[in-house]
N, C-alpha and C positions, 0 to 999 in steps of 0.2 A: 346901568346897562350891563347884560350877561355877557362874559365874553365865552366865543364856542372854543370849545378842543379841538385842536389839529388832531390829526393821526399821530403816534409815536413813529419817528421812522428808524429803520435799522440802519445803523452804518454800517457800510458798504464793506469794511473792513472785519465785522463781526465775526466768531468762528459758525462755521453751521454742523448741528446735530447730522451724525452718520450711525443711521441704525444698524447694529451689528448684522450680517446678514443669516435667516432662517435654515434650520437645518436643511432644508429640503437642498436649498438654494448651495449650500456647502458641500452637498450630496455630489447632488448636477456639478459644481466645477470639479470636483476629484475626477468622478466618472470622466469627465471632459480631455483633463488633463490625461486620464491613466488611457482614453482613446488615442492622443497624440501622439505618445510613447509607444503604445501598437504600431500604430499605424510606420510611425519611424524607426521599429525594430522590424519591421516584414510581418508576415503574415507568422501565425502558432503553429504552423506546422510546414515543411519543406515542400514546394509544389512539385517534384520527382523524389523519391525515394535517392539516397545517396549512396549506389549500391556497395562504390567501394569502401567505406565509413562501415558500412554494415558488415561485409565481409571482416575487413581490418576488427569489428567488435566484438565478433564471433569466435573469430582465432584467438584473439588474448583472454576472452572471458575462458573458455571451453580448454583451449590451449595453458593457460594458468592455474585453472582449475587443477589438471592434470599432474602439470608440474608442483603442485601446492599438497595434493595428495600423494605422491609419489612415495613417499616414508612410510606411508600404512603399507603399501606393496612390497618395495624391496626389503621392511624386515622381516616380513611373513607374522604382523602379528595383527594388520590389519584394523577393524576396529576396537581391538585388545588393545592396540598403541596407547602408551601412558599420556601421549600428547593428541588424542584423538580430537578431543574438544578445540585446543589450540588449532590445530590443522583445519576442522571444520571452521573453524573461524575466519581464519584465515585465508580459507577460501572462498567465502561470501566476499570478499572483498576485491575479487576478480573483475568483476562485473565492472566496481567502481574504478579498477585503475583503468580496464578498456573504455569506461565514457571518459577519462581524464585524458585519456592519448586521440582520441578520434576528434573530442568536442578544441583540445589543442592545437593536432600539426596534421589530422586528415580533412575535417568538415569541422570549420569553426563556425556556429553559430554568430550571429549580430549581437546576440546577448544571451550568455552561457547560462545564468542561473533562470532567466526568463525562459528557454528555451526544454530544459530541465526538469521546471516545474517547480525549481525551489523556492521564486519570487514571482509577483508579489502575493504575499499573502491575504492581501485585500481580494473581495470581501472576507475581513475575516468571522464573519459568519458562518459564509456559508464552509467553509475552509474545517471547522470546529466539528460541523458538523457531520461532514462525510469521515471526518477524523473519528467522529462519537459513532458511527453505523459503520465502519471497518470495525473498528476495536470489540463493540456488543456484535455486530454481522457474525463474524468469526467467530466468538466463544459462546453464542448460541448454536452455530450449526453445527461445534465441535460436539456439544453436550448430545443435541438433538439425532447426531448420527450414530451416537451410543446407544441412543434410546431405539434407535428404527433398528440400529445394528441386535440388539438383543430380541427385539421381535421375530427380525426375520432369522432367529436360531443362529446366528455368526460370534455371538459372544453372552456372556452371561456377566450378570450388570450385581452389586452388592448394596444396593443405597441405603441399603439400615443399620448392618453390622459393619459396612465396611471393611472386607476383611484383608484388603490389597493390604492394605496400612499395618495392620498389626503382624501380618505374613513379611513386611518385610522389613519392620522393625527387630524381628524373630530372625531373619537370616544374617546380619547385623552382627547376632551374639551379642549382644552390647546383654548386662547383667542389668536387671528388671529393679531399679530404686521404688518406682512408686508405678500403681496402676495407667494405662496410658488412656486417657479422657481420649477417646476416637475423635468427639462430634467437635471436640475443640481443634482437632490436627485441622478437620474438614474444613470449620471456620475460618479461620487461619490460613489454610490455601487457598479458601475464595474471594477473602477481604487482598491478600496480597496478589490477587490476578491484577488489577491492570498494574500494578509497581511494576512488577514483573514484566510485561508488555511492555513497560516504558524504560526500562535494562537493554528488552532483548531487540529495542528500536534503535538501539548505537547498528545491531550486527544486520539486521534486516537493510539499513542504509544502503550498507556500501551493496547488496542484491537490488535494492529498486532503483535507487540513481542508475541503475545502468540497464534493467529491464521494463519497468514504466517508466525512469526518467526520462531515458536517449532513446533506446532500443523502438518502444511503441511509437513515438509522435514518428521518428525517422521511416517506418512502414507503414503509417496513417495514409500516406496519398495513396495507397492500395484501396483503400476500404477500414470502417472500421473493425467489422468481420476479419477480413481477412491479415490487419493489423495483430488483432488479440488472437487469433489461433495462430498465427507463425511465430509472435514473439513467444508465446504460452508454450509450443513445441520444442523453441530453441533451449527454455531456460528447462525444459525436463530432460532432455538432453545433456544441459551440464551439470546435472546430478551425477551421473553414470560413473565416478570415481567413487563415489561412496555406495553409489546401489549396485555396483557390480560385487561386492564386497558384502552383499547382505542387508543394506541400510535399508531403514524403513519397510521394504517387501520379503528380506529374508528371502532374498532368493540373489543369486550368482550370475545369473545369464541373460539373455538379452528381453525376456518378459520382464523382468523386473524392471529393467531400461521402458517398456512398453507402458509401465503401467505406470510408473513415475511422470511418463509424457504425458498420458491421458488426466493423471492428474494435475498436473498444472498446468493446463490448458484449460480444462472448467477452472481452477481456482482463477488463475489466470486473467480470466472472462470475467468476473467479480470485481479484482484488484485492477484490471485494469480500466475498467469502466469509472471506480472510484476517481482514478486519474482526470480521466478524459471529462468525466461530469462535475467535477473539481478544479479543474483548469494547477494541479495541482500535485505534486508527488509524495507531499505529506502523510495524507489518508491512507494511499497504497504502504508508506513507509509502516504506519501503525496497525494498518490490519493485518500485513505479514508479522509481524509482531506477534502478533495477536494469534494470529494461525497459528506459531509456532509454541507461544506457552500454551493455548487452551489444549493443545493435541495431546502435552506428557502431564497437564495439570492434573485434568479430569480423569486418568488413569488410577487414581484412588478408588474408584467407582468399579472399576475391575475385579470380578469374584474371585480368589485368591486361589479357585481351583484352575482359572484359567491363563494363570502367569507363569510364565513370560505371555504379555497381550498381544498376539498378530494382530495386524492391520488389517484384517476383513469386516471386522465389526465398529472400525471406525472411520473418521473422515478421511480418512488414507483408503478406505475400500467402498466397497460395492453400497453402502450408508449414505455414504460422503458423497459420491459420483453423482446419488439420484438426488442428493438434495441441492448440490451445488449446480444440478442442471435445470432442477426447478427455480432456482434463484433465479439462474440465468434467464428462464422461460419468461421471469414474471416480470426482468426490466424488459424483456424485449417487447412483452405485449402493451407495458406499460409506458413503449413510447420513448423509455431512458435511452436509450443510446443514441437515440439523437439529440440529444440536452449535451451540447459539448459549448460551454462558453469558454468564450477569448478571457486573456489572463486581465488578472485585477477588476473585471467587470459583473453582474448579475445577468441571465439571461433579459432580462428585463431593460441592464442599462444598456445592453450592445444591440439592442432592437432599437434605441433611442435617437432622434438626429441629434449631430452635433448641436452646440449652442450656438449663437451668430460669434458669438465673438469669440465663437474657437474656428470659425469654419474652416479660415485659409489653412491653418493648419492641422489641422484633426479630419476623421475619418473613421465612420463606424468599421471596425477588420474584422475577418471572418471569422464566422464562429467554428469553421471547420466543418 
């Protein structure tokens, strides 16, 4: 007689298989989690403008600025001053000690580095990426406005002989060892741009913590227009210690102050959109960067007949102005400036509903 098989049965006490869960599935609870955290930090941007915070940040940047330039003036040697670099340095960092006093003991944010822009840096994709198109944005429209600038007759351009380089190699005096390999100098400056970018991103800092870190989101409940042209106006205004002095415009008087505005007010409109479309203060951090080597970089390309280089035939002039307004032209039609997502999210994840089992506490926050 056959006897039948029972079933095996499992005891009751067995362990049970837990499958790891799918990326996707990992994706969804971060997003989830980094909604909670929104939602329990307030909204990304302040629903009134904070006007005394603003005032209080204008006086110390503008007001320090001043006081920080003050040595070029009382010794009468101005941008001669042996410490000129220093002092310019030094005064970028104006900006940053007024968001360290407003963001402190006038208008504390819920959470300062969130508020900021300096966290979190998730996604960090997309975070790389707006980092990767300030950095190349900027040292292409430096070059490109060289290039419009020598068309429209504003300057004369040297790309073959190069002769900026060997012209100032020659005023040097330095006694001649060995023939000077141009095309190698050239090399050599262009492989070393973005290093150089990532130096001059310590001094750019302490300028954007406080003009797209603080400065912008704090004027965002205006509009974002009317956001990036006031803060854009304030910060060419606290140039005016060194452009009154001849910086950059070579000129003395209140044009020069005019023309410093209008220039960072388009630049402005760029870097700060990187911001706002970044959820992020980084990108702004390296594209001023970026702005600031590619402008003295690409000056090799300068025909040796026309040095010392005014600023008309480049990003600083009348080059610069149409090209940085067609930037501008082309996020605007292209929809960009309304891409502002909430921090640590994708526009994609903050479109998302919560999960159930985030519900009671999470909450899609506004994209702004």
């Amino acid at each position: 007689m056959s006897e039948t098989s029972a079933p095996a049965q499992v005891p009751a006490h067995a362990p049970q298989t837990v499958l790891p869960p799918d990326r996707t599935a990992r994706r969804r609870e971060r997003a989830d989690a980094q909604r909670a955290k929104n939602t329990e930090r307030g909204p990304i941007f302040p629903s009134t403008v904070p006007w005394l915070a603003v005032v209080v940040f204008v006086a110390i940047s503008i007001g320090g600025a001043w006081l920080v330039a003050l040595p070029l003036w009382t010794s009468g040697e101005g941008l001669m001053h042996p410490l000129f670099t220093l002092i310019a340095l030094a005064m970028m960092y104006t900006p940053a000690l007024a968001t360290l006093v407003v963001v402190l003991w006038v208008r504390r944010p819920p959470n300062i580095p969130r508020f900021l822009g300096l966290s979190p840096i998730r996604p960090a994709g997309r975070t790389w990426l707006f980092i990767a198109v300030g950095a190349v944005g900027f040292w292409v429209l430096a070059y490109a406005s060289m290039l419009l600038g020598q068309a429209m007759g504003l300057i004369r351009l040297d790309l073959t002989g190069v002769s900026a380089i060997t012209a100032t190699i020659e005023a040097t005096g330095a006694p001649a060892v060995a023939p000077v390999d141009v095309s190698v100098i050239v090399l050599v400056n262009l492989i070393t741009l973005p290093f150089i970018t990532v130096v001059n991103c310590f001094a750019a800092f302490g300028e954007e913590v406080g003009w797209r870190g603080w400065l912008l989101p704090a004027l965002r409940p205006l509009g974002t227009w009317p956001a990036l042209l006031i803060s854009g106006a304030i910060w060419g205004v606290w140039h005016a210690p060194l452009i009154l002095l001849g910086y950059n415009y070579q000129r003395s008087d209140l044009a020069g102050v005019g023309f410093m505005v209008v220039f960072c007010v388009l630049v402005g409109i760029l870097i700060g959109w990187l911001r706002l479309r970044s959820a992020s203060v980084w990108p702004a951090v390296v594209a001023h960067a970026a702005l600031n080597t590619a402008v003295s970089a690409f000056l090799i390309f300068v025909d040796a007949r026309d040095l010392p280089a005014g600023p008309w035939g480049s990003l600083l002039g009348w080059p610069g102005w149409i090209l940085l307004a067609l930037a501008a032209v082309v996020l605007l039609v292209t929809g960009q400036f309304r891409k502002q997502p909430a921090p640590g999210l994708t526009l994609a994840e903050a479109a998302q509903p919560t999960a159930p089992e985030h519900s009671a506490d999470a909450a899609v926050p506004r994209a702004g």
